[in-house]
C-alpha angles and dihedrals in degrees: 000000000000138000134265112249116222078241090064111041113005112218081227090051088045089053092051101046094052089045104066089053112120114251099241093075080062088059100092137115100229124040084223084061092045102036084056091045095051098042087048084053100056099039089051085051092041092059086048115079089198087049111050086030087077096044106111142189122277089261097056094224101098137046116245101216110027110087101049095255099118127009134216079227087067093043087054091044084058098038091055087061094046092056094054091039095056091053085241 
């Protein structure tokens, strides 16, 4: 398997978009559980242009998406290989 390039998932892009995922997909009692359930939740977002358009930096000053620097597109693309990755 190879590697992710910086130019494909941004370790930054990566942070943000986990991080506007609601606490409750980190409720569970395995990581394999919530990584599957945090990973379902932002791929769902991410298909969903009211959804990901309010996903925002860390910071919570800017928006992620608005502005053309990074895509959902891009998230999805990731997530895809997560998935697989992760044998789900």
């Amino acid at each position: 398997m190879g590697t992710i390039t910086h130019d494909a998932m941004p370790s930054f892009l990566l942070e943000c978009v986990v991080w506007n995922t609601h606490d409750s997909h980190f409720g569970y009692s395995t990581y394999q559980d919530m990584t599957k359930a945090v990973v379902t939740k932002i791929w769902q977002d991410m298909g969903n242009y009211e959804n990901h358009n309010q996903y925002a930096e860390v910071s919570d000053l800017k928006w992620l998406f608005r502005g053309g620097k990074w895509t959902p597109q891009q998230v999805k693309t990731f997530l895809e290989n997560a998935w697989s990755y992760f044998g789900f």
